[in-house]
C-alpha positions as a Python dict, from the first residue, in 0.01 Angstrom:
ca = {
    (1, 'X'): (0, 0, 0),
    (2, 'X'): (100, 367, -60),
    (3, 'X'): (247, 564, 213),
    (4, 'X'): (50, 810, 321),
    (5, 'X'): (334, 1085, 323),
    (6, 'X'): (350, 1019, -46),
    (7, 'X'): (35, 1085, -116),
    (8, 'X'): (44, 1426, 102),
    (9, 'X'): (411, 1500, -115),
    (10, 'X'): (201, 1508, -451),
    (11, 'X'): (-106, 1685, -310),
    (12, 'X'): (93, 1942, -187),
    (13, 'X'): (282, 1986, -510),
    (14, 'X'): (-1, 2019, -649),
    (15, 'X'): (-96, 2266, -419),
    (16, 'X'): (214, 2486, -465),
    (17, 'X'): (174, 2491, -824),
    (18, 'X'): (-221, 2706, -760),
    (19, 'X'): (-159, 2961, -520),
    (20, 'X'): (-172, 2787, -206),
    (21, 'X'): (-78, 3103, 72),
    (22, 'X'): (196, 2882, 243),
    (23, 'X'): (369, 2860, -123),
    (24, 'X'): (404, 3265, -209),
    (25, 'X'): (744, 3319, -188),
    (26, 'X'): (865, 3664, -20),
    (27, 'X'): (978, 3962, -231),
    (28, 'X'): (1234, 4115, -297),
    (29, 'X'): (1149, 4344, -64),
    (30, 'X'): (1065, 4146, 236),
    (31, 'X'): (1410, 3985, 198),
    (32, 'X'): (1584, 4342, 179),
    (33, 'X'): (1372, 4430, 507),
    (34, 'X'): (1493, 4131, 670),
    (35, 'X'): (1867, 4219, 628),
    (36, 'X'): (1805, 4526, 802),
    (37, 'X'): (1626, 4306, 1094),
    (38, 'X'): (1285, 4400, 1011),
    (39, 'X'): (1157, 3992, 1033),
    (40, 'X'): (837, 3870, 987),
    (41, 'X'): (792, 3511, 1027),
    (42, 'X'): (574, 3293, 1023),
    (43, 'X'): (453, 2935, 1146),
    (44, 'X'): (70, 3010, 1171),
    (45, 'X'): (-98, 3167, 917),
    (46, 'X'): (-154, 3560, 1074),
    (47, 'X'): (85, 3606, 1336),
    (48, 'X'): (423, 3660, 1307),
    (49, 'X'): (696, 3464, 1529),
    (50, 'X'): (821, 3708, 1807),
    (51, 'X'): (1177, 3851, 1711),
    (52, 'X'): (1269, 3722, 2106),
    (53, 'X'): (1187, 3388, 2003),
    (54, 'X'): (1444, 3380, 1723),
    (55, 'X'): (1707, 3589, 1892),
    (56, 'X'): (2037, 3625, 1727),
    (57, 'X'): (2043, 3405, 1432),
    (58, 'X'): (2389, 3513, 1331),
    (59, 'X'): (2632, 3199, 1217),
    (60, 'X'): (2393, 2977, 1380),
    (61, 'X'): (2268, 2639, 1222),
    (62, 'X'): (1883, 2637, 1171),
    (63, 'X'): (1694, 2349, 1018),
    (64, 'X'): (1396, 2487, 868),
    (65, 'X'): (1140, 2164, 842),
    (66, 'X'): (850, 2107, 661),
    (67, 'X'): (922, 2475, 532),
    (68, 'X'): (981, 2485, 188),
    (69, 'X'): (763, 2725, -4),
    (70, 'X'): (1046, 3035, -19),
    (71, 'X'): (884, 3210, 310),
    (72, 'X'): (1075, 3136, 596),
    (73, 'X'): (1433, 3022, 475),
    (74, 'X'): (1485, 3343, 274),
    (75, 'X'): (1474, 3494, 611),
    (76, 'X'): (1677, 3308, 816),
    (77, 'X'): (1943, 3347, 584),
    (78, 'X'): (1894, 3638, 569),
    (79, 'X'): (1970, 3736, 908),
    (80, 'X'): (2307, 3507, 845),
    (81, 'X'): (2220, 3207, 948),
    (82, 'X'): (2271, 2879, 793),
    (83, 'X'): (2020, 2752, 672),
    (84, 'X'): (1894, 2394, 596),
    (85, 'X'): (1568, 2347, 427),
    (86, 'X'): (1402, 1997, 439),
    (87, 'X'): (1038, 1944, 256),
    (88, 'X'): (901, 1626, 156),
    (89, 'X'): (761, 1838, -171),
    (90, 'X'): (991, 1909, -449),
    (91, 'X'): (804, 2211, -566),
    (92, 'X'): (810, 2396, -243),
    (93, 'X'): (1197, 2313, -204),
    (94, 'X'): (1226, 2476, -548),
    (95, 'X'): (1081, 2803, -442),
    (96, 'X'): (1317, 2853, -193),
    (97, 'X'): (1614, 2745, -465),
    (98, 'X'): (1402, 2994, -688),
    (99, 'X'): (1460, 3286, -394),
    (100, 'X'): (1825, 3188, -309),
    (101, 'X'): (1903, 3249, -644),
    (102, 'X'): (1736, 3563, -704),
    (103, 'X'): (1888, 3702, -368),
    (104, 'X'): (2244, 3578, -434),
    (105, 'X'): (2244, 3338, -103),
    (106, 'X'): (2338, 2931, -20),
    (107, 'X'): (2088, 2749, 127),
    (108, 'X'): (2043, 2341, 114),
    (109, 'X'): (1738, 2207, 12),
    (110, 'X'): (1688, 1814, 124),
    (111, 'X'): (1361, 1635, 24),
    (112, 'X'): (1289, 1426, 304),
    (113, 'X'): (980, 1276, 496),
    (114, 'X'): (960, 1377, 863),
    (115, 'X'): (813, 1041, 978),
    (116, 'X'): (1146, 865, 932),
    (117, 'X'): (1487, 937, 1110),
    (118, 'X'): (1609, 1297, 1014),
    (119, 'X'): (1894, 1236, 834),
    (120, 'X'): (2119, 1456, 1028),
    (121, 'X'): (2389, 1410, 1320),
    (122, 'X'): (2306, 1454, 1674),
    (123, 'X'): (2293, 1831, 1872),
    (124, 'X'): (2392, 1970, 1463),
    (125, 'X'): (2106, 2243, 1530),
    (126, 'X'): (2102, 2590, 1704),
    (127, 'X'): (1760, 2627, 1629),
    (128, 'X'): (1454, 2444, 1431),
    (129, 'X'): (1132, 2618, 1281),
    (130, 'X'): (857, 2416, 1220),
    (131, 'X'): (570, 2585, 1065),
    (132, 'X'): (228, 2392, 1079),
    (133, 'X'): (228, 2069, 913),
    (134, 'X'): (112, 1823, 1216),
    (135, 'X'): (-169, 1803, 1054),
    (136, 'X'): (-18, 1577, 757),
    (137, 'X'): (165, 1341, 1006),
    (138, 'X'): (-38, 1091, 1206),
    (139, 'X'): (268, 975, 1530),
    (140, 'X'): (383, 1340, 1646),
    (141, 'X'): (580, 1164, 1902),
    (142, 'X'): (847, 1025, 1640),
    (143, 'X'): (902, 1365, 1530),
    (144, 'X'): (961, 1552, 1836),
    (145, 'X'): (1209, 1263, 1970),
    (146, 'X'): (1453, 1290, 1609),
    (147, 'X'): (1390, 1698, 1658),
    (148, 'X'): (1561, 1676, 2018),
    (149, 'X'): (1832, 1426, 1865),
    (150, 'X'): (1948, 1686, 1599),
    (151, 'X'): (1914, 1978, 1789),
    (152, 'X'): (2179, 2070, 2006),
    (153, 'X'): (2164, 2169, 2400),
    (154, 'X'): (2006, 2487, 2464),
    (155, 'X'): (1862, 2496, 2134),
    (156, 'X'): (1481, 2565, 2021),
    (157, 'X'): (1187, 2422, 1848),
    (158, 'X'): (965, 2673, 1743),
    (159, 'X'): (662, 2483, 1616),
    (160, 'X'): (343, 2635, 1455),
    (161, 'X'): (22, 2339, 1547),
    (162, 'X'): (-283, 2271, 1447),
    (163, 'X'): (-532, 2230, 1746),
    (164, 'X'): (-812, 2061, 1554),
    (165, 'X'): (-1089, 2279, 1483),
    (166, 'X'): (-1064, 2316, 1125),
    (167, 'X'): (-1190, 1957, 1136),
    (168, 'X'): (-1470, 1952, 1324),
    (169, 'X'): (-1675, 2168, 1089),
    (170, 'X'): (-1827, 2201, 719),
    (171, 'X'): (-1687, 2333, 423),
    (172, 'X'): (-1854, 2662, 482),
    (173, 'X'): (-1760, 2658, 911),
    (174, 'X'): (-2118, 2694, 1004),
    (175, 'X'): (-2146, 2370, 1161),
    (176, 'X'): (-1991, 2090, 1365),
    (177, 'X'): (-2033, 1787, 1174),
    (178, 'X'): (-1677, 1595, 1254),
    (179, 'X'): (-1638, 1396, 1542),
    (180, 'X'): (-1263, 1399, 1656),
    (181, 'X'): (-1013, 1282, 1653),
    (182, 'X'): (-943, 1268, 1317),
    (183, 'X'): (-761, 1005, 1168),
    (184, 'X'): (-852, 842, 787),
    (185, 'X'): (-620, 560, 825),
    (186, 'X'): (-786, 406, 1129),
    (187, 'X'): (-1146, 571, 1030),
    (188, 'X'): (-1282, 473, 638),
    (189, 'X'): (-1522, 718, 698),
    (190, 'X'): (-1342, 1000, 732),
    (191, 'X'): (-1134, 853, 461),
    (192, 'X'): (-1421, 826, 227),
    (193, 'X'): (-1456, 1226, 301),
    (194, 'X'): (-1083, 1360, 199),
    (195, 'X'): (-1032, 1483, -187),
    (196, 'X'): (-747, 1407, -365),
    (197, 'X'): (-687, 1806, -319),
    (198, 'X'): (-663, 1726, 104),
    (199, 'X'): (-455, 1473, 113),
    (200, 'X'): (-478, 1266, 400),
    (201, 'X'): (-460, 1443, 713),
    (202, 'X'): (-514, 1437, 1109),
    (203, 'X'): (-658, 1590, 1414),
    (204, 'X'): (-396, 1623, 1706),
    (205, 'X'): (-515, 1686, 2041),
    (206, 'X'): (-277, 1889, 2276),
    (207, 'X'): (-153, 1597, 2488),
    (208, 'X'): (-55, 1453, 2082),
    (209, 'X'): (123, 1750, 2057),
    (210, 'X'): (249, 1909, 2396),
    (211, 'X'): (292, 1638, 2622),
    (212, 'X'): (498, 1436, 2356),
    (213, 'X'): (701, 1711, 2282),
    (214, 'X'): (716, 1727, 2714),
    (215, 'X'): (839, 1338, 2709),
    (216, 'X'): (1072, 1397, 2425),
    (217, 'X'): (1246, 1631, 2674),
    (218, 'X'): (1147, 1984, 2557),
    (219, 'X'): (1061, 2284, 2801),
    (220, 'X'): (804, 2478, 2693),
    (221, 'X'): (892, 2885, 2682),
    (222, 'X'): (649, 3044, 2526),
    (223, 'X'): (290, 2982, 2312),
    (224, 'X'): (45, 3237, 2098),
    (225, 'X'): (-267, 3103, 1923),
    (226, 'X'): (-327, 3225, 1585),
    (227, 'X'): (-650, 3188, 1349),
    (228, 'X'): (-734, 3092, 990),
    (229, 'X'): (-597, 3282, 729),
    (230, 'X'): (-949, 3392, 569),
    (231, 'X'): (-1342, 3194, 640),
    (232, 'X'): (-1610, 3216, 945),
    (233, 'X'): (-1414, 3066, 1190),
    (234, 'X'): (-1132, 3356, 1166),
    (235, 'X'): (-1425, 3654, 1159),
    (236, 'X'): (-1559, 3485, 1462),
    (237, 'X'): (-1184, 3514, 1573),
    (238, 'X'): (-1180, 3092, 1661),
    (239, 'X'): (-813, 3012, 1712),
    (240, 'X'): (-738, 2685, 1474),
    (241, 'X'): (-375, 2687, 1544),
    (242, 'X'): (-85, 2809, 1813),
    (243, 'X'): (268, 2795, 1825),
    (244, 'X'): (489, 2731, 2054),
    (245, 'X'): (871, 2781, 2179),
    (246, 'X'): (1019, 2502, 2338),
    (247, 'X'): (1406, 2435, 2436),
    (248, 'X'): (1617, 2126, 2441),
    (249, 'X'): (1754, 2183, 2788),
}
């Protein structure tokens, strides 16, 4: 049978290739704000990370993951750091080639799937950014384990999550129709309801993804909750997402 991660890499190329907000790369003027520290970046889809959470990026090693799409790695090099982007879609790992060439920078771009063993050293990291994409990965606890094995200690995950709500609802967010959790592979119902255009993704709760980011060893420093980008739920101002600093202590 197909992995399921497979499936998600060619919906999401697919995805890149009409629009999708998370696959807009920054200008040419967003990167020439960000040399002159002026960051704005994001892991949920309105609110930008807090410049304290980065801190200074300078020579440091930061694996951007599941973050291709030319938005974040164009600023993290940017503010001199080096930069490693891994994306289990090859389009989105070509915008950011597409930026780094425009802007005259080196990044590396590795097409990978996050469910297996990062294929990194241990403590290589200063820092990893995460922007939401729990929601296309059914064990979270796998992930946070091989993102405290690369990172090194005193270094930070700053992870943008999805808390759930966006599937609990209809297409038009008027009603709760969806029970949770989540989870096509062990429902065929729910699997019966996902498009080829969704992919197939997955409700976390918080204890899927706090507490086993807590048992991986991470201390959490910081959290924000964020809304949709656009729909009912945001006007009603209904976080669907937060994001959270944690440290590998």
């Amino acid at each position: 049978m197909e992995r399921y991660t497979d499936i998600n890499s060619r919906m999401i190329d697919r995805r890149a290739e009409n629009g999708w907000e998370w696959a807009i790369p920054v200008s040419h003027e967003t990167y020439a704000e960000a040399l002159n520290g002026e960051i704005r970046l994001f892991l949920t889809p309105t609110k930008p990370v807090p410049l304290s959470w980065l801190g200074d990026l300078r020579k440091k090693k930061v694996l951007a993951l599941a973050a291709g799409g030319g938005q974040q790695g164009p600023l993290l090099a940017a503010s001199k750091a080096t930069v490693t982007v891994f994306d289990n879609s090859k389009r989105m790992l070509e915008l950011d080639g597409m930026v780094a060439q425009r802007e005259g920078y080196e990044i590396e771009l590795i097409k990978g799937d996050m469910t297996e063993a990062l294929p990194f050293p241990d403590e290589h990291f200063d820092l990893i950014i995460n922007p939401v994409s729990n929601c296309y990965i059914e064990d979270m606890s796998h992930l946070w384990k091989e993102c405290w094995r690369v990172l090194k200690p005193g270094a930070r995950l700053l992870a943008g999550l999805d808390n759930g709500m966006n599937f609990i609802v209809d297409d038009d967010e008027e009603r709760i129709i969806h029970p949770l959790p989540f989870n096509p592979l062990r429902n065929p119902e729910q699997l019966a309801q996902l498009t080829e255009d969704e992919g197939i993704q997955f409700s976390h709760s918080y204890e899927d993804n706090l507490q086993t980011m807590l048992d991986a060893g991470f201390t959490l420093k910081g959290i924000f909750s964020d809304t949709n980008s656009n729909g009912r739920l945001k006007d009603l101002g209904i976080p669907s997402f937060y994001a959270v600093n944690s440290m590998k202590i």
